[in-house]
Each structure stands twice: as structure tokens, then as C-alpha cells.
C-alpha positions in Angstrom: -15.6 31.1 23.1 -17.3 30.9 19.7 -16.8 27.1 17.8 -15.3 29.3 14.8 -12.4 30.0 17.2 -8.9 28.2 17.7 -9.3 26.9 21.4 -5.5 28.0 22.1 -3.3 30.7 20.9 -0.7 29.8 18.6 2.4 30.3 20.1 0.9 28.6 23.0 1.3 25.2 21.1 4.6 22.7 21.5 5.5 23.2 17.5 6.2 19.9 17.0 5.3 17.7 14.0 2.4 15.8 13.9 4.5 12.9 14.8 5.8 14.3 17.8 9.3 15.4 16.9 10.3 19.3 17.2 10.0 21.3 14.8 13.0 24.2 15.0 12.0 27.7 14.3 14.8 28.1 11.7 17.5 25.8 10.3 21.2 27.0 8.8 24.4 25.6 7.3 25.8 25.4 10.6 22.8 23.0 11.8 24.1 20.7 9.5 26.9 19.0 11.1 29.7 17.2 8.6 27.4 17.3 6.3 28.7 16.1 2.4 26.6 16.3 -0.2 27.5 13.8 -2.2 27.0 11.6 0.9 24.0 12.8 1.7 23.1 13.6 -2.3 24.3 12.6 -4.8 22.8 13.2 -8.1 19.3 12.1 -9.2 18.9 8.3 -10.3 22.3 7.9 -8.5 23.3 6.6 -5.2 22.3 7.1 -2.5 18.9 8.3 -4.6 18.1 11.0 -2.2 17.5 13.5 -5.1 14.8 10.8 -6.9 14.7 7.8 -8.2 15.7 8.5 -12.0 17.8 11.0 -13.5 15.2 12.9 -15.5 12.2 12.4 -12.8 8.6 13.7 -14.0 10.5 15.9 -16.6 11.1 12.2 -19.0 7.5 10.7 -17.5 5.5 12.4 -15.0 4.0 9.5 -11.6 1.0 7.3 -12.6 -1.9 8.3 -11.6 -3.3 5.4 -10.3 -7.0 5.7 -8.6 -8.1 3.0 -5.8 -11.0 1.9 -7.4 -13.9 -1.2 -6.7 -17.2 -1.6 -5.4 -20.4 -3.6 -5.7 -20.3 -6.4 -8.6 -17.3 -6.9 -11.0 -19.5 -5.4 -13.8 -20.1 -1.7 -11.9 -16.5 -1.9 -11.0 -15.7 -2.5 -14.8 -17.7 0.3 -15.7 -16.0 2.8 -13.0 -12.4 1.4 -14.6 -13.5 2.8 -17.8 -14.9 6.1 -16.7 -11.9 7.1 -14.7 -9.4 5.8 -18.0 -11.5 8.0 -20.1 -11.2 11.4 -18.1 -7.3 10.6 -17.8 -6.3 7.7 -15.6 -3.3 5.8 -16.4 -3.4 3.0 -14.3 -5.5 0.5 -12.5 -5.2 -0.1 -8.8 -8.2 -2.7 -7.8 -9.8 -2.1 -4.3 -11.4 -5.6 -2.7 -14.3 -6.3 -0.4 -13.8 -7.4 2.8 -14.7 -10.8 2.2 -12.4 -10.9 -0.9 -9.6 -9.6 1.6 -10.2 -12.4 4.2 -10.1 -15.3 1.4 -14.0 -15.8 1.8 -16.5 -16.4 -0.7 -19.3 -14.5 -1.3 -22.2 -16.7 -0.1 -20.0 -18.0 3.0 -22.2 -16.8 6.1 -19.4 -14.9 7.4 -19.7 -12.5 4.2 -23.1 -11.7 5.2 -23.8 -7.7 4.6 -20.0 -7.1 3.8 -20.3 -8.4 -0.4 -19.1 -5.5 -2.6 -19.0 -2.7 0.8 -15.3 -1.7 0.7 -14.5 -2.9 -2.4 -15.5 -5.3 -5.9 -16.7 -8.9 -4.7 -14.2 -11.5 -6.7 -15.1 -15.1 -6.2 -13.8 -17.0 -8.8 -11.8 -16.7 -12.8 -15.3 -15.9 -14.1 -15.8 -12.5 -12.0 -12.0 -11.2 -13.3 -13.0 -11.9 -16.8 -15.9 -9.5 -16.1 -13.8 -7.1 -14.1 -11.3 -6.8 -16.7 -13.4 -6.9 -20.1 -13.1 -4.6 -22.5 -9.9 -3.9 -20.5 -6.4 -5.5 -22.3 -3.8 -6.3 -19.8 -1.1 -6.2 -21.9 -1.7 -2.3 -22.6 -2.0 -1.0 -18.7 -0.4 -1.3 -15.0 -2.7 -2.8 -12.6 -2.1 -2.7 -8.9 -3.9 -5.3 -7.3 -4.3 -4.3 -2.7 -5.0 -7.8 -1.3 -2.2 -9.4 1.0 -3.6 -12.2 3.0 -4.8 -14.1 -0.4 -2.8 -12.7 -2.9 -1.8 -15.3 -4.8 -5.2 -16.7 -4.8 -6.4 -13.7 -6.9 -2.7 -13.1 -8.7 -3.9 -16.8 -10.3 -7.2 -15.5 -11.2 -5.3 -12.4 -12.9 -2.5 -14.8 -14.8 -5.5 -16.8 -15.9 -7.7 -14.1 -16.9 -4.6 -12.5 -19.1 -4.4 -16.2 -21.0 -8.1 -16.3 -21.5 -6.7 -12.5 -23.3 -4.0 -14.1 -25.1 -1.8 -11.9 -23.3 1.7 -13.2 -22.8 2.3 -13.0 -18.9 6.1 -11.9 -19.6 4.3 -8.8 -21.3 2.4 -7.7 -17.7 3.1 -4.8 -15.6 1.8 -3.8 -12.6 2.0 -4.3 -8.5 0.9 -7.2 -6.3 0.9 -5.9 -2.5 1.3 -9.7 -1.2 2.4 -7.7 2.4 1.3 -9.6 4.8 3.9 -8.5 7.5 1.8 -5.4 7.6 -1.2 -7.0 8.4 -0.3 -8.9 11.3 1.2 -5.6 12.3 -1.4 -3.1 11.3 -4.3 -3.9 9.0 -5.4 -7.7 10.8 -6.6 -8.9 7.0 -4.1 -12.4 7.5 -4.9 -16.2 6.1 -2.5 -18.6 7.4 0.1 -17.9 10.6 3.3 -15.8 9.7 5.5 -18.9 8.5 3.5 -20.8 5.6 2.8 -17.2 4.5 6.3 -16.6 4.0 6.2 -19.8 2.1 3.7 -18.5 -0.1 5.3 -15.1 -0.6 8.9 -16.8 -1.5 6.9 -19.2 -4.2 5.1 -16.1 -5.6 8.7 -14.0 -5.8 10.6 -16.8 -7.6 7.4 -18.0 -10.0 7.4 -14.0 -11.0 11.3 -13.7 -11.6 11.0 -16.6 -13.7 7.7 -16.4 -15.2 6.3 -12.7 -15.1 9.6 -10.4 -15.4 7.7 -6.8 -15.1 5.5 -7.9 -12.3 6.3 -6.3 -8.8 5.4 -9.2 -6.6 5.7 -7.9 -3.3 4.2 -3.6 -2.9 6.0 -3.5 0.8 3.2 -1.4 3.1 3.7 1.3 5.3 0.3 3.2 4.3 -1.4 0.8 6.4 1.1 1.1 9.4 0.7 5.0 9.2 -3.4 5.0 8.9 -3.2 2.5 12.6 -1.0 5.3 14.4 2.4 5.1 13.7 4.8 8.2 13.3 6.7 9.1 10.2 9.3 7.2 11.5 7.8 4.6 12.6 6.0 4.2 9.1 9.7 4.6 7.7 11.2 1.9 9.7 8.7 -0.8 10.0 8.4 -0.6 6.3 12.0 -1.0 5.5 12.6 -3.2 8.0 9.7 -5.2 6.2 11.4 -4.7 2.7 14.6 -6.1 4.3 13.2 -9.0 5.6 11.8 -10.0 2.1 14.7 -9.2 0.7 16.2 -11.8 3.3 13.7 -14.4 2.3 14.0 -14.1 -1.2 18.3 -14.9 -0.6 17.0 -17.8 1.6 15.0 -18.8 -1.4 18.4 -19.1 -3.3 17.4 -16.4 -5.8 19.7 -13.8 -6.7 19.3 -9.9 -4.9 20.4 -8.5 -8.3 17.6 -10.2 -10.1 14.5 -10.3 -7.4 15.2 -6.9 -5.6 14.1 -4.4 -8.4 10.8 -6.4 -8.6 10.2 -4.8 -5.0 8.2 -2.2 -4.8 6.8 0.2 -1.8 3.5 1.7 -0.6 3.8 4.7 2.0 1.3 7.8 3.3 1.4 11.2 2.8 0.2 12.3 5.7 -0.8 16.3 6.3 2.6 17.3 7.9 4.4 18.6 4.6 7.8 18.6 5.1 7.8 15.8 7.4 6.4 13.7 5.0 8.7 14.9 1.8 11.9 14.0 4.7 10.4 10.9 5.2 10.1 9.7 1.3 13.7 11.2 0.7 15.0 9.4 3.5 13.6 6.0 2.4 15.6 5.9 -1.0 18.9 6.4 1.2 18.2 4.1 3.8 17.4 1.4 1.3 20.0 2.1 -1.1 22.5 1.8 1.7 21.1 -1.1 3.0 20.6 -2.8 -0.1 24.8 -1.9 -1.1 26.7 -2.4 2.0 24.6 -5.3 3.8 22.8 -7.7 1.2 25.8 -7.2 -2.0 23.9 -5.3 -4.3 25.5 -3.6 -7.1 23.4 -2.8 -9.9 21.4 0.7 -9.4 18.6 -0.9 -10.2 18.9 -3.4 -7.2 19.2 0.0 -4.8 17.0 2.0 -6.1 13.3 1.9 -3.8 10.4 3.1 -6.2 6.9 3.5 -4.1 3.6 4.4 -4.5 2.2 6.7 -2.3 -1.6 7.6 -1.3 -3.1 10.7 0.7 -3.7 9.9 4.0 -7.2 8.4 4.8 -7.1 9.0 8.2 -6.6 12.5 8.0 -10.0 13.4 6.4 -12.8 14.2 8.4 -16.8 13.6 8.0 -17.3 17.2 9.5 -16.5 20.0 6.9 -15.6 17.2 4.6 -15.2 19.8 1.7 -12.1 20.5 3.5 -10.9 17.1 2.6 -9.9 18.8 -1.1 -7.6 21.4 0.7 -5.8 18.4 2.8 -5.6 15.9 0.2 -3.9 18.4 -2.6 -1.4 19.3 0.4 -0.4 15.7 0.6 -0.6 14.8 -2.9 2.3 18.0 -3.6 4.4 16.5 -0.6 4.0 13.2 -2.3 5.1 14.6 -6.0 8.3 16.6 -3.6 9.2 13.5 -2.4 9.7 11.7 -5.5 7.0 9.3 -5.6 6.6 7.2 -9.0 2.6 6.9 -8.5 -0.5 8.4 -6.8 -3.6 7.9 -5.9 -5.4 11.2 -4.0 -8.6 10.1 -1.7 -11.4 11.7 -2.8 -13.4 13.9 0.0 -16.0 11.7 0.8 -13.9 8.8 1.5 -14.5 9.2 5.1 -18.2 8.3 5.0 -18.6 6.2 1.8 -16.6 4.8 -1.5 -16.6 7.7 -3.4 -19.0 8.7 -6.1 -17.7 9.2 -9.8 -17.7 13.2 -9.2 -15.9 12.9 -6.2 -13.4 10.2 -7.6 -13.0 12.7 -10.9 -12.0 15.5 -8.7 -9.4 13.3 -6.8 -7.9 12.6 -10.3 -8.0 16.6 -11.4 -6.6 17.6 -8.1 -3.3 15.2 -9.5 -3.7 16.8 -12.7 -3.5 20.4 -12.4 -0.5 19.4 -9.7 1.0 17.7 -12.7 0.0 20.3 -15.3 -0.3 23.6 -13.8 1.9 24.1 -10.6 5.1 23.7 -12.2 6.8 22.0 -10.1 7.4 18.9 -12.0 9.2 20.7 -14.3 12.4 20.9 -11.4 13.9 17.5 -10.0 14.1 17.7 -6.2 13.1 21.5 -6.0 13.9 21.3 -2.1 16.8 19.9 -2.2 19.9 21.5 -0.6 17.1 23.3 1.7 18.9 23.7 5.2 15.3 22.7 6.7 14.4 19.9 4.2 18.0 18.0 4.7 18.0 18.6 8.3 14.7 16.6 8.4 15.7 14.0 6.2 18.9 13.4 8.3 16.8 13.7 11.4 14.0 10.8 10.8 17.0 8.9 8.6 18.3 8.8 12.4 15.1 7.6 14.2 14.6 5.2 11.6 18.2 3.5 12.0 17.4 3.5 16.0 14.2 1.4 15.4 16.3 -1.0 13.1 18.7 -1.4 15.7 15.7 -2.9 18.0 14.4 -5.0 16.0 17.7 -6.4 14.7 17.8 -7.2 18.1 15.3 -9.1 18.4 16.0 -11.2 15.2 19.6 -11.5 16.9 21.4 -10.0 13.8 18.0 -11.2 11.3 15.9 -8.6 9.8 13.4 -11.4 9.1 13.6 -13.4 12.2 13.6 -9.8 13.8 10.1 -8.8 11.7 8.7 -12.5 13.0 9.5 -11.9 16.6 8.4 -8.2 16.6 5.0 -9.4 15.4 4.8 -13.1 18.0 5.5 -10.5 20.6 3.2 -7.7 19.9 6.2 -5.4 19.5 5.1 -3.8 17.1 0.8 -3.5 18.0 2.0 -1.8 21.5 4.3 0.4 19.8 1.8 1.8 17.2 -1.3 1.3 19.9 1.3 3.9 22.1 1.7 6.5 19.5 -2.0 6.8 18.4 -2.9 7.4 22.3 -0.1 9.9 22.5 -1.3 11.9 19.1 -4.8 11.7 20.5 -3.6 13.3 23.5 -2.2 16.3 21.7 -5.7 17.1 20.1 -7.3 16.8 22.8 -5.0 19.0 24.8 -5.1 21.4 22.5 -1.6 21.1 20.7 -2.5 20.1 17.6 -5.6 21.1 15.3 -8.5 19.4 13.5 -10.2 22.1 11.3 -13.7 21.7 11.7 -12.8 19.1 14.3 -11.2 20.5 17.2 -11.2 23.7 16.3 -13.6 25.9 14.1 -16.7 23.7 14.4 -19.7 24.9 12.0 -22.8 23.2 13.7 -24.7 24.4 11.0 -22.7 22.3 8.2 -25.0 20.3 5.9 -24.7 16.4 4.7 -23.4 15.6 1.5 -24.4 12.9 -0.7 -22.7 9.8 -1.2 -22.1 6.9 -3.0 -24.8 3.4 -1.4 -24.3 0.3 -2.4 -27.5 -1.7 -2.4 -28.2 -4.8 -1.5 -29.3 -5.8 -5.1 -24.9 -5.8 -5.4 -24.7 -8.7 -3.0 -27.8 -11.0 -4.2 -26.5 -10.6 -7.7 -23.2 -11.8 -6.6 -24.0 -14.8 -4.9 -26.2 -15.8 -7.6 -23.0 -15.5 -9.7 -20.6 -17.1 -7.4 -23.5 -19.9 -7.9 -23.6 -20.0 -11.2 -20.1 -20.5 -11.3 -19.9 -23.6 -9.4 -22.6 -25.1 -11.1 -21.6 -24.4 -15.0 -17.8 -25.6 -14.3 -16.9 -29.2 -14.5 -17.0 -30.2 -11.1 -14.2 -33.1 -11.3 -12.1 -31.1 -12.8 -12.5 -28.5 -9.7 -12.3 -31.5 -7.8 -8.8 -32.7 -9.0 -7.3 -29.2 -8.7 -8.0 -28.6 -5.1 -6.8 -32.0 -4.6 -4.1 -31.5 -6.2 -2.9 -27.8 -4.7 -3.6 -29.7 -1.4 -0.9 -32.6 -1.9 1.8 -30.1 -3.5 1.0 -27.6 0.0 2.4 -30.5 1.7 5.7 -30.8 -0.1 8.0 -28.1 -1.0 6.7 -27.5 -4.4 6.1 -23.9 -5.7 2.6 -23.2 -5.5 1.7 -20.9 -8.0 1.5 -23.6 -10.8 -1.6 -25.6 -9.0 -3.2 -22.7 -7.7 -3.5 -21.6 -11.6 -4.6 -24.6 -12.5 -7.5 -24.2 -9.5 -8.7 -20.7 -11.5 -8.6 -22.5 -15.1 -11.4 -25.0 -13.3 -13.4 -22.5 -12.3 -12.5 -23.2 -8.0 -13.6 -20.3 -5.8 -11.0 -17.8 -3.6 -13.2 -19.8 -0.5 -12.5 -23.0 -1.8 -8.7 -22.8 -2.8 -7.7 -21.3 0.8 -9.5 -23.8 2.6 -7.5 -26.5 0.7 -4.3 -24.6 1.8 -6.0 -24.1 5.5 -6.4 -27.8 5.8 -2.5 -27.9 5.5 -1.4 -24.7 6.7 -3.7 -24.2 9.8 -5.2 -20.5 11.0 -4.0 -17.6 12.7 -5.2 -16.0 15.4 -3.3 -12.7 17.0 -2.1 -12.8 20.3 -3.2 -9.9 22.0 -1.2 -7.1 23.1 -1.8 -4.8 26.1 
């Protein structure tokens, strides 16, 4: 058989989604059993928000587009900021290193090779002064993707807007502060499960008091869906996260009406088009319902779920990789069809390398001509009342309610206690860990398709260039890092990590000393080992 060739006919294949789940051949009225629409409807910006979020949808104000950007040294990263806001960008969404992301400095040993790789290297206030210069808070939406030491950076940010003379009531944007996604999926964690919690709860009531605008909490199911999880899976562990903050934040004492529309999600779009657009319409019902009938809320704006979505990393492919346009514009229209209120679109070489700027500009244009050329903004919920489309929606609503039943279980009638056991138990690694080995069996097996994988091979396809980040980066961030400790007043440093170290030991709310750690200049290393010496470490159990 020549490589250009499918390896199986067609109708030879199972016809189920990518997640598994079968797909029927053709879907009708009578499919749809006791189905009301204004149950399953309603109208949009309405409960049960099915139809969208908001009433007008991208005809009042089209999704941010909203570009994962960072690399190297604050100052490149700076520079890429301002590129990608000239050529149309309208919000900021900051991409960490790996040692940022693990609450490590820059010349810690453990850094070594890894400074500025994934991501911008942020050690202390001084490197967000440079990342954000030239830059005014007050005038954009930045989405900062950092969990494990959120608020260590979400202090470096306040500060940094006060060194603006922005007023931090006047700030918008997205903190992802999930960490119940990492233990489950992406492994980037600071402290065990419970003084995390602790954290998160003092970051949610310091924002509802202190920064209105501010989403603390971007709830994660991207991350879930890149380590193997179904659609529903990605649906349920994500809600079933949301919930469980949602439960914390009443344990805090703090209101649903007032913390809940600070919430905020993240989910995938993965390639499977219509089981992705079910999937986004069935999270605003779920939620809504949730929020109504079992945590009291009444206000729309304490039901309504407004996400973020990106294209699916995992789906690209280092063969063919020009093939990553085609795949990524399928995901980002799925994305726009399910009502998403931002975007970001992976560029094509994201697979090898952090893209380059032309790769990263053609990401933004392939949102752009979605946006300005297709049309299909111009309609609210254009698939809505399709026989297919609602039959989907009820379908993975349906799995997704069977997975909250489990893990209610669990929590013995707690969401949150439910979410903590799922995790202590590996619950939810095995479950993920099982559906990755079964989708990997359907490609190998022939059932499902990789172009330029699996299936029409080219051995003749050509490298493309991409973006290398030198080692130059790294030196010049230590010396900064460096620099830093050696130009701030040291007892003043001293004092604040002292300080932030007797208030972890009482039930104080954090944030107030941890901002006072950035104003003197402390490092991310040095102001979560002060809260390790308290909190302790994690390490996974593992699960087979």
C-alpha cells in the first residue's frame, strides 16, 4: 500500500467520536425524547444559557482574541506583547517558564537549561515592570496561566500596576490559580492540596474585596483534555472543579452572588467539531443549573459560565505540520459555535518550538478572517435547534451528570471533599491514564486517522524553521535575578519574608504580606520557600 493511502476503508471504521462515543448516521425530531425547548433553550443570555452567554453574543462585541505569549527574558517577551497588539490583538494572556511554573528562581540549580524554554522567566517585581512597560494595565485584559504560584506572581502584577498608578479596582483580566487541575493533569503543584485551598480562598475574598473585575480563579479543563481525557471527561472534571471552588468560597463565608461571576473557565477545542460545540453548549447548562437549584443563586450573572477556550495542542503534529493551519481553524470555528468569550488559536509550529512572530501572526489572522469574513458571528447560536447538535449536547450533558454522581460519591454528598478524594486516590490520573491508552488504541488499529500521521505519510516532507531560544536568554536572566537581590534593601526583604512566614501560620489572608514581599524586591524562590517552611511539599501518590 502506498503511505499516501488511508490504511482502511471508510465504512470499515466504528464512526465514533474521537472520544469514543457513537456517532449516529442521522438524527430527527423523534430522536429527541420530551424534549422542551425552553428547558433545554431558552433564549440567549438567559437561563439555562445554552444559546450563549449574552443576549447580543459577537454581534454587541465579538470574543477576545487573546494570544498565549512568553519566552526568553521579560524584555523579548515585552517586545512580542507589542508586535502582536499592533497587528490586532486585544488581550494579553502571559505564558511562563517552567521554573516560573514550579515557584523556582532562575539561578536555583533545579532551573538549570529550563530559564525562558516554555515560557518568560519572572523572578521578582523588577522582571514584571519590564514585562509590562510601555504596556498600561488599566487599558487591557491580561490572563496570567500559572496555578501552583499564583498568587506569588498575582502580587508581582498588583504591585507592578501601583508602581503604574493604576488603581487595582480598575484591572481586568484572568488569574488561572487551578490547581485542582494540576494535581489531576498538568503535575505543576507547590504545597499539598489543603494549604492550596487556603491560598486560593484568601486570593478569592482579597479580589472580591479589593480587585472587583479580576477573575481569580480560570477553572481548567484544557489541561485535563491535552493529558487524555474525553469531551466528557473534560466537561465533568472541570465543573466538578468549578463546583468545588464555588464550595470553598461559601466555606469562606463569602456570598455565591458576589464571588461566583468572578469565576471564570478554560476548556479545549479539540478536532471533533460537533462534539466539541455539544460540549461548550452543554457546560453553560450544567452550570447554570447547578449554580440555581443547588448552591442558591439567583442573579444571571451568578449562573452564567464564561470560558476561554484554546485549539487543541495535542492535536497538532510535527509531520506535515502545515496541516496544523487546517486543524487549528476547525477548532477555532467550533470554539466561536460554541460561544466562547475568548480565543487563543496555536500556531503550527507549536508542536516543535514556541512559535515564531510569523507563525504566531497567522494564528491571530486565522481568528480574524473567522471573525471578519465567515459570517457566522453575525448569527447567535447558528446551530441551534439542529436535531444533531441538541442530541449531542443532551447526550455528553448526560455523561457528564454520571461522572458527578461518582465523585459526589466519593465526597459523600461534597463536591470539594469529592474533588480532594478523587485526586488522594488517583481517581482521576487512572481514569484519564485509561482513556488516552484506549484513543491510542483506536489509531493504531486503524479506527481513527492522523493525516500525515497514521495515514497519508509524505517521507519526503521538509523541516521548517523555528523559533530557538539561546542560551544568552538564561545568563542574562540570572544576572538579572542577581541584580535584583543585590540593589534591594536586604532588611527590608528580610522582614517581609519574615513576616509572610508568621501570618502563614495563623489564619490571616495572605495576599496583603505577599504584596508587601514584591514591594521589597523578594524573589518567586524566596517567598514560596517561606510558605514551604509552613506549608510542607507535595509529592503525588502514584497511580497504576
Amino acid at each position: 500500500m502506498s503511505p499516501e493511502q488511508p490504511r482502511a476503508p471508510w465504512s470499515e471504521r466504528s464512526h465514533r467520536s474521537l472520544s469514543g462515543e457513537p456517532v449516529p448516521a442521522i438524527v430527527g425530531p423523534d430522536d429527541l425524547v420530551d424534549w422542551e425547548p425552553d428547558e433545554k433553550l431558552g433564549e440567549p443570555g438567559g437561563f439555562p444559557f445554552t444559546r450563549g452567554a449574552y443576549p447580543s453574543m459577537y454581534r454587541g462585541r465579538l470574543w477576545t482574541m487573546r494570544q498565549f505569549a512568553g519566552y526568553g527574558t521579560p524584555a523579548e517577551t515585552n517586545a512580542r506583547y507589542r508586535f502582536l497588539t499592533d497587528h490586532g490583538q486585544t488581550g494579553l494572556s502571559v505564558a511562563f517558564d517552567m521554573p516560573t511554573l514550579m515557584g523556582l528562581d532562575s539561578d536555583d540549580p533545579r532551573s538549570d537549561g529550563e530559564v525562558g524554554r516554555c515560557g518568560v522567566a519572572t523572578d521578582s517585581l523588577d522582571d514584571f515592570e519590564t514585562l509590562f512597560d510601555q504596556i498600561p494595565l488599566g487599558d487591557v485584559t491580561t490572563s496570567m496561566t500559572i496555578s501552583g504560584p499564583a498568587v506569588v506572581v498575582f502580587a508581582f502584577f498588583l504591585a507592578t500596576a501601583e508602581e503604574q498608578g493604576v488603581d487595582w479596582a480598575t484591572l481586568d483580566g484572568t488569574l488561572q490559580t487551578d490547581i485542582f487541575k494540576e494535581y489531576i493533569a498538568q503535575k505543576e503543584w507547590v504545597f499539598p492540596p489543603r494549604p492550596h485551598l487556603r491560598l486560593i480562598g484568601d486570593l478569592m475574598a482579597f479580589c472580591a474585596e479589593r480587585v472587583p473585575k479580576w477573575h481569580p480563579i480560570s477553572v481548567s479543563g484544557y489541561h485535563i483534555r491535552e493529558a487524555g481525557a474525553t469531551a466528557a471527561e473534560e466537561l465533568a472534571f472541570t465543573l466538578a472543579d468549578g463546583f468545588a471552588y464555588v464550595e470553598l468560597g461559601m466555606q469562606r463565608g463569602l456570598d455565591v452572588e458576589d464571588f461566583a461571576p468572578a469565576l471564570s473557565f478554560f476548556f479545549n477545542a479539540h478536532i471533533d467539531f460537533f462534539e466539541e460545540i455539544a460540549k461548550l453548549r452543554a457546560a453553560r447548562r450544567i452550570w447554570a443549573r447547578w449554580m440555581r437549584d443547588r448552591y442558591g443563586a439567583t442573579s444571571p450573572e451568578a449562573m452564567r459560565l464564561r470560558f476561554h477556550t484554546q485549539t487543541a495542542g495535542v492535536s497538532l503534529t510535527a509531520q506535515q505540520p502545515m496541516n496544523n493551519v487546517v486543524r487549528t481553524a476547525i477548532e477555532a470555528l467550533a470554539a466561536v459555535l460554541g460561544g466562547t468569550q475568548s480565543l487563543h488559536t496555536n500556531a503550527l509550529d507549536e508542536v516543535l518550538a514556541l512559535p515564531t512572530e510569523d507563525t504566531a501572526k497567522l494564528a491571530l489572522r486565522t481568528q480574524q478572517v473567522i471573525a471578519f469574513e465567515s459570517g457566522v458571528p453575525d448569527v447567535i447560536d447558528p446551530l441551534g435547534g439542529s436535531w444533531f447538535v441538541e442530541d449531542a449536547t443532551d447526550r455528553i450533558e448526560a455523561r457528564a451528570e454520571e461522572i458527578f454522581t461518582e465523585i459526589e460519591r466519593m465526597g459523600e454528598g461534597s463536591m470539594l471533599e469529592g474533588v480532594l478524594e478523587g485526586i488522594e486516590q488517583g481517581w482521576f490520573q487512572r481514569r484519564i491514564a485509561e482513556s488516552a491508552f484506549q484513543e491510542q488504541q483506536r489509531y493504531e488499529s486503524g479506527d481513527l486517522v492522523k493525516v500525515g500521521v497514521t495515514d497519508f505519510v509524505d517521507a519526503k516532507e521538509n523541516p521548517i524553521d523555528t523559533l530557538v531560544i539561546g542560551e544568552q536568554a538564561e545568563r542574562t536572566q540570572l544576572e538579572s535575578v542577581r541584580r535584583t537581590r543585590a540593589a534591594r534593601d536586604a532588611v527590608a526583604a528580610d522582614d517581609a519574608l519574615i513576616a509572610l512566614k508568621e501570618a502563614a501560620t495563623t489564619d490571616a489572608n495572605l495576599m496583603e504580606p505577599l504584596i508587601d514581599c514584591a514591594r521589597a524586591r523578594c524573589t518567586e524562590g524566596e517567598i514560596v520557600g517561606a510558605l514551604a517552611a509552613v506549608f510542607g511539599t507535595y509529592r503525588e501518590t502514584p497511580a497504576f
